[in-house]
N, C-alpha and C positions, 0 to 999 in steps of 0.2 A: 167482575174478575175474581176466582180464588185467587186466596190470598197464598197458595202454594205456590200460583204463576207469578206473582208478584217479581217483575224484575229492576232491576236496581245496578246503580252504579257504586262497585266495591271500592275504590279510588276515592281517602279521604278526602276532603275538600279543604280540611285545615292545612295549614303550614306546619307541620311539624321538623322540620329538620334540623332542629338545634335539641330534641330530644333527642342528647347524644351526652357520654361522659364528656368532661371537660380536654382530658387527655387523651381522645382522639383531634380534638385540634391541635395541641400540644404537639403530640407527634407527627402532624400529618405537617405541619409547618418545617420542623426541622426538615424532614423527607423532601420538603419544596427545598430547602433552602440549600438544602445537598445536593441538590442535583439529580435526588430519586426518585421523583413525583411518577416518573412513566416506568418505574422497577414492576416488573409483574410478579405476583407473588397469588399464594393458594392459599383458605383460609378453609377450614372445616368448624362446621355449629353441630354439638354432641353432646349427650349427656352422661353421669358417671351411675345413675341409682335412679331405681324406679320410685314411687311416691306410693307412698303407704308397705315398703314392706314388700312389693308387690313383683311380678315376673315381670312387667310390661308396660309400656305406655302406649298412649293413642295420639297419633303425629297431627298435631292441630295448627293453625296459624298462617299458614300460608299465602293466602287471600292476602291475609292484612300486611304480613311483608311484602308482596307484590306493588299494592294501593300505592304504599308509603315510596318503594324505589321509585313508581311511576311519576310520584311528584315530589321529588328528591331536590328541591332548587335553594337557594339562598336572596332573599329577598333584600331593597334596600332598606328596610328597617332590620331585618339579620346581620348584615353587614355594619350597620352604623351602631348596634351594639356591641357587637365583636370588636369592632375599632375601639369603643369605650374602655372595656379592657386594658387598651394600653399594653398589651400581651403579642399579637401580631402586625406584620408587616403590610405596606401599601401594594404590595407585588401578591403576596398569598391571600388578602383580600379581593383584589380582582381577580385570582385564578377561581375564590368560592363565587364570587358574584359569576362567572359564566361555569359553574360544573355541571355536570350532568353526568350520569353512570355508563359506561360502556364496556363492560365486563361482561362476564359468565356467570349465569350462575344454574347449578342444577342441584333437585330436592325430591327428596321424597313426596309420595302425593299426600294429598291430605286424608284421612280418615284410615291409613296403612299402622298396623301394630308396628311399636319400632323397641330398640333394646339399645341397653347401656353403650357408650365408646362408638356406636356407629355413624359418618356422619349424614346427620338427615339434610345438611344444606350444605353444597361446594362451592367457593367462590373461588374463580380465577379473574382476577384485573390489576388494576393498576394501584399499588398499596395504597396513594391515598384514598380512592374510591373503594377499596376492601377496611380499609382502617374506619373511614367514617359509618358503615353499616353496623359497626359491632349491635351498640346499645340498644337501636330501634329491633332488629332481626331478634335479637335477644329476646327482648318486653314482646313481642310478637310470639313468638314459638313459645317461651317458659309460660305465657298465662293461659293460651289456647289449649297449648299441650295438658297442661296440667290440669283443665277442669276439665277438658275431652277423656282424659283416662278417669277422673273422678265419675262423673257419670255413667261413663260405660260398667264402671264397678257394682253401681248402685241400680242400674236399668240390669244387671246380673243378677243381682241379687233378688231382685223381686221377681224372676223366673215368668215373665209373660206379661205380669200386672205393669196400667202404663205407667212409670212416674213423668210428673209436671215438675220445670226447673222456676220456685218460686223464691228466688234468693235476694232480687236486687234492691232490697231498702237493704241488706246487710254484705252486701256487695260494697269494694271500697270507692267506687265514684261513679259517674256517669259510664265512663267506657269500661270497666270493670262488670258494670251488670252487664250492655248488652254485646261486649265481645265473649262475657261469660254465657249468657245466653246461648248464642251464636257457638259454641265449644262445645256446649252443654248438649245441644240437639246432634251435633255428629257423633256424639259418645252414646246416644242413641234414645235421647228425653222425648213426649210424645208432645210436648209443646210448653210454651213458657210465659210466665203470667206479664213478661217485660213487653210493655205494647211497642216500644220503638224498637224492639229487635222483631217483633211482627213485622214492623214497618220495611226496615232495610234489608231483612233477610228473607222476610215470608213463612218465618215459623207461626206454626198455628199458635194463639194466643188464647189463655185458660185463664176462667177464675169467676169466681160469684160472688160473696159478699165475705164483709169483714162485723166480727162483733158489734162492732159499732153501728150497724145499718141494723140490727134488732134492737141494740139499746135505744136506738130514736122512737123508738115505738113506743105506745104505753102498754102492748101486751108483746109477747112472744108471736103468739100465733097471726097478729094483724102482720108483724112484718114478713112471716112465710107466707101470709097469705098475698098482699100485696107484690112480692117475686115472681111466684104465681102467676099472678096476673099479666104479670110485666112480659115474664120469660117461660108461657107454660109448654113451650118444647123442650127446654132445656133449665129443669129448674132442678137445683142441687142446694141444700141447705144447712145450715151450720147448726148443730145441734147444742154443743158445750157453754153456752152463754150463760145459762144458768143452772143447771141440772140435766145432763144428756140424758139418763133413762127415765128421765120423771117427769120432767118438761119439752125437752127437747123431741125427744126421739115420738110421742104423743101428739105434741103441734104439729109436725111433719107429716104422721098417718092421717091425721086428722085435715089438713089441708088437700094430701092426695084424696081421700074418700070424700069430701062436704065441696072441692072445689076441681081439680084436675081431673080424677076418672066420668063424674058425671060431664064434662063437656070433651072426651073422649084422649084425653094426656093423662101422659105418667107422670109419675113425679120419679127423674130423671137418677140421683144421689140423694146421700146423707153425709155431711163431713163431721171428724171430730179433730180437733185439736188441743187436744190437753186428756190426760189421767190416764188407764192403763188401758192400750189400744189394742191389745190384745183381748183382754177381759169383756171389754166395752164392745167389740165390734161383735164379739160371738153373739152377746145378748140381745144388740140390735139385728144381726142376722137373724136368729129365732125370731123376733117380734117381727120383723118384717115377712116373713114368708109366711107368718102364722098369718095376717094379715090380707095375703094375697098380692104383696110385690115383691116375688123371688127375684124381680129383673132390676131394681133397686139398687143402683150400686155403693156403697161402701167406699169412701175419701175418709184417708187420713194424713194426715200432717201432722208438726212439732217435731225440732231436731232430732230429723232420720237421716239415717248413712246405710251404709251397706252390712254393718254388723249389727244393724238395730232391726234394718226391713227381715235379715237373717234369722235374728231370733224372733223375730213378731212369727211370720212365716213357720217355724218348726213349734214352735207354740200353738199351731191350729186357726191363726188369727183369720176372720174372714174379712178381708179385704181384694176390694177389685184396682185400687189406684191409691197413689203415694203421690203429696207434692213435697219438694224437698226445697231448703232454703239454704241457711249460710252453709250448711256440712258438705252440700255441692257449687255452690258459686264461690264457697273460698279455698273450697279445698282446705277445711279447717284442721282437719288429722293432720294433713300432711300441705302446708301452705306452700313451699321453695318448691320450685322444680328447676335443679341445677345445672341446665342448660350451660356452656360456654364456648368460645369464639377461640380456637387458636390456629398459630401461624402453621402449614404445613410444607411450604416451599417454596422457592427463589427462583425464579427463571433468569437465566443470563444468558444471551444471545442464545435462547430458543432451548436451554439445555436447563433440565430439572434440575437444582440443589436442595437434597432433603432436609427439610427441619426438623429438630426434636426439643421438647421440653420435658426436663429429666428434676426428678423431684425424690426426695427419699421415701415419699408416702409413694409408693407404687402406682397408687390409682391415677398419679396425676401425671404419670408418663404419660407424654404424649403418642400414637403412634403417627410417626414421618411419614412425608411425602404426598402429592398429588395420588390420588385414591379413586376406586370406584368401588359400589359398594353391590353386593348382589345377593338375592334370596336364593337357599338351595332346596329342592323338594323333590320327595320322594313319590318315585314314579307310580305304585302302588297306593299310595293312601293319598295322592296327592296335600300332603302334611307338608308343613315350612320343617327342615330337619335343622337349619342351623343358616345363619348369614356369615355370609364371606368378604373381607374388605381385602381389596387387591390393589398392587400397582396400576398406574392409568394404561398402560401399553402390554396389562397382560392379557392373554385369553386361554378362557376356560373349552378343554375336549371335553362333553360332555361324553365321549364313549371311553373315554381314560378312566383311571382311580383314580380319586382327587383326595388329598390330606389336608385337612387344616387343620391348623393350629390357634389355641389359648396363646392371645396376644401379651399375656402377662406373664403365664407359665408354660414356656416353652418343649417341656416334655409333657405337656395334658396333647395330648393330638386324634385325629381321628381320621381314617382311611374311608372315605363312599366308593365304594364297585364300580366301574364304567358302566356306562348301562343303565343303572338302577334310581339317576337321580336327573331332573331339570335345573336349569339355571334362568334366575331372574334379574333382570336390571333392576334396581331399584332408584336410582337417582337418574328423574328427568330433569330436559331444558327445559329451564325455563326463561330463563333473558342469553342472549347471543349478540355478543359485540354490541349489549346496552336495549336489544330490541326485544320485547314480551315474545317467547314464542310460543309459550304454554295457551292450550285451551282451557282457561279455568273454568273449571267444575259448577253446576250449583248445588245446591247442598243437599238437594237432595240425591243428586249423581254420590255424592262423598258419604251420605248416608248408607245406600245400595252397596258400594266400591269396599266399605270399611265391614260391614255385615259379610262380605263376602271373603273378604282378606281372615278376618277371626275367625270363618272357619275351620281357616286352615292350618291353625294354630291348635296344640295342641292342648287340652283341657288341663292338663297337667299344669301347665307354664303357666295359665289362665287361673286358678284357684286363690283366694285371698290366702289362707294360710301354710305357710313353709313351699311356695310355687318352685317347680321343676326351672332350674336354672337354664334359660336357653341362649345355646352356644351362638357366640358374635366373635369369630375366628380368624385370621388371618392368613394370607399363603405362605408357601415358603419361600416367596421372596422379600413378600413385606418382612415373613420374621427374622430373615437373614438378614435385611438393610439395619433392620432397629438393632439388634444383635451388635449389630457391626459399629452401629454410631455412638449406642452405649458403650461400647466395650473402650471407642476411642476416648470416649468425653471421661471415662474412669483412668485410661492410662495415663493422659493430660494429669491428674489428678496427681 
């Protein structure tokens, strides 16, 4: 079986449901104990700033929010701790011992570019079944998300060359590597050295030796040779152990010509890791093609990011492949991705009540109400021009002029032609009255889906440094509601 077809069951098998803050049981008890446990209320997951500086992020996680609602239950060992507490009732503990989810929820797909204030997950249910998702949906989305646009950055940067995501001894735990893994390869990595994310995901799995498998040796060259021997299809070898141009990069020719070419193999790579990989890789290129193995590829590692492959790259450096450690699986430049959960509305007897959370920092305005979210695109370049968040019961004439509006600054606006532009949904079902109704993706579909969604994005938005700010807009009646509710919540004042 390739290990691409490898398929698997995404639905943890642990219990996880008590990875939640403490103060969503806090409040979901009060709500029992009021009488509000079946209030239906909207909850939108959005973020306020890209990571790193950056136009964009890559909408990762989904899967593993899915897994987690699917086995959302409370166990009688969850139960007889919560009781320990001394904190809740014998009534709100039986309502946790039989819940289950029966809400809405709909989201962006995975491996879709997404931008600041849009919401990429909606949830309509019953507040305590919205209240309890906060924490897990959160840790879900902000870790996925956020090393999906890290590598997508980094797989840019080196303009074709593959990178390998070899992060997880500096990954912060077990699910850390291989959910970072798993992140890492829709952002568009060419495989990853974490064998149990091979395992669960079917990402192809890289890597050859470490320093230490030639220090066991009493020479250099027995242990290329011995590699060699082991793996002469695919033999890649570590030069920097003691000397790259003087030892290293000599044992390697010397193994390909006295062992590999005469029984009819190549010798595959040469990696370096350590000293100036710029400098180093020119000089090993020269020697190798003087040699007669221009097809020889060039590996390099040592904390690479996107502004180091950038400058290696404009420096002339010959390299065909990049493995990257902690600066993509931690997202070390830019660690937070500020994902958060707020309330957007009240249903009472079937009729929306809009919420708002009004803050003096502007960015933390929320915008109100049950929402749908949609891509706009232009008919000609077929290009994303801008996303639109709308009331749930409005619709868009695509043969109309359409204006949106800067949700923040309400005289920034802009008028599209009738005519001249497409509209896209962008938030699907995926649970319905508590039921999966999504077909979820494999990753390689999400790898395809997301390569194809960045096209249409424009290159501008897309650049590490000072990126074209792209518009996340609202109608005018979302900005007429918001308008409306600020202007009350200030006269109150």
């Amino acid at each position: 079986m390739n290990a691409l077809d490898y398929k698997f069951d995404f639905r943890d098998k642990r219990n996880l449901s008590l990875v939640m803050d403490f103060y969503e049981l806090t409040m979901s008890q009060c709500y029992f104990n009021n009488g509000n446990k079946d209030k239906i209320v909207t909850f939108d997951l959005f973020y306020r700033r890209n990571p790193d500086n950056g136009g964009f992020a890559l909408f990762a996680g989904l899967e593993e929010v899915i897994g987690y609602i699917q086995n959302l239950h409370f166990d009688d060992e969850d139960i007889a701790y919560l009781r320990s507490l001394h904190m809740f009732n014998e009534e709100f503990l039986d309502y946790l011992r039989h819940f289950i989810f029966t809400g809405d929820i709909y989201a962006v797909k995975e491996g879709t570019p997404v931008f600041p204030y849009e919401p990429l997950i909606r949830i309509k249910a019953k507040i305590i079944e919205a209240q309890l998702l906060e924490t897990a949906m959160l840790l879900c989305i902000n870790h996925q998300t956020l090393i999906a646009t890290k590598a997508y950055r980094i797989v840019s940067a080196a303009g074709g060359r593959a990178i390998m995501e070899f992060g997880a001894r500096r990954a912060h735990n077990f699910d850390a590597a291989t959910f970072g893994a798993r992140a890492a390869y829709i952002g568009g990595v060419a495989g990853t050295a974490t064998v149990y994310a091979g395992q669960k995901y079917g990402i192809p799995v890289l890597g050859t030796m470490a320093h230490s498998f030639i220090q066991s040796f009493d020479e250099e060259y027995d242990a290329f040779l011995a590699y060699a021997k082991t793996y002469p299809d695919n033999c890649t070898v570590l030069l920097d152990t003691y000397n790259t141009l003087k030892s290293g990069l000599p044992n390697a020719i010397r193994v390909a010509k006295e062992y590999l070419e005469p029984n009819g193999y190549r010798l595959k790579g040469v990696r370096i890791d350590s000293g100036d990989m710029a400098y180093l890789s020119k000089k090993i290129r020269e020697t190798l093609d003087a040699a007669g193995m221009e097809d020889c590829n060039i590996v390099i590692s040592n904390s690479l990011d996107e502004y180091l492959i950038t400058s290696l790259i404009s420096q002339g450096a010959k390299i065909n492949s990049m493995g990257v450690g902690e600066n993509l699986v931690c997202s070390k430049s830019s660690p937070v991705f500020g994902g958060v959960y707020k309330m957007t509305a009240v249903f009472e007897d079937d009729v929306q009540k809009p919420k708002i959370k009004v803050s003096e920092n502007v960015e933390k305005v929320t915008n109100p109400g049950y929402k749908n979210l949609h891509r706009i695109y232009d008919c000609k370049t077929n290009k994303a021009i801008a996303d639109i968040m709308t009331l749930y019961d409005e619709e868009i004439d695509i043969s109309q002029d359409l204006t949106i509006y800067d949700h923040m600054n309400n005289w920034k606006h802009k008028t599209i032609p009738g005519g001249t532009y497409q509209i896209r949904d962008l938030l699907e079902p995926v649970f319905l009255d508590g039921q999966l109704v999504y077909d979820v993706p494999d990753l390689e579909e999400i790898r395809r889906y997301s390569k194809e969604e960045f096209a249409k994005i424009w290159d501008e938005v897309l650049r590490f440094e000072f990126p074209q700010v792209y518009y996340v807009d609202v109608s005018g009646r979302l900005k007429d509601l918001k308008q409306s509710m600020l202007e009350g919540i200030l006269h109150e004042k």
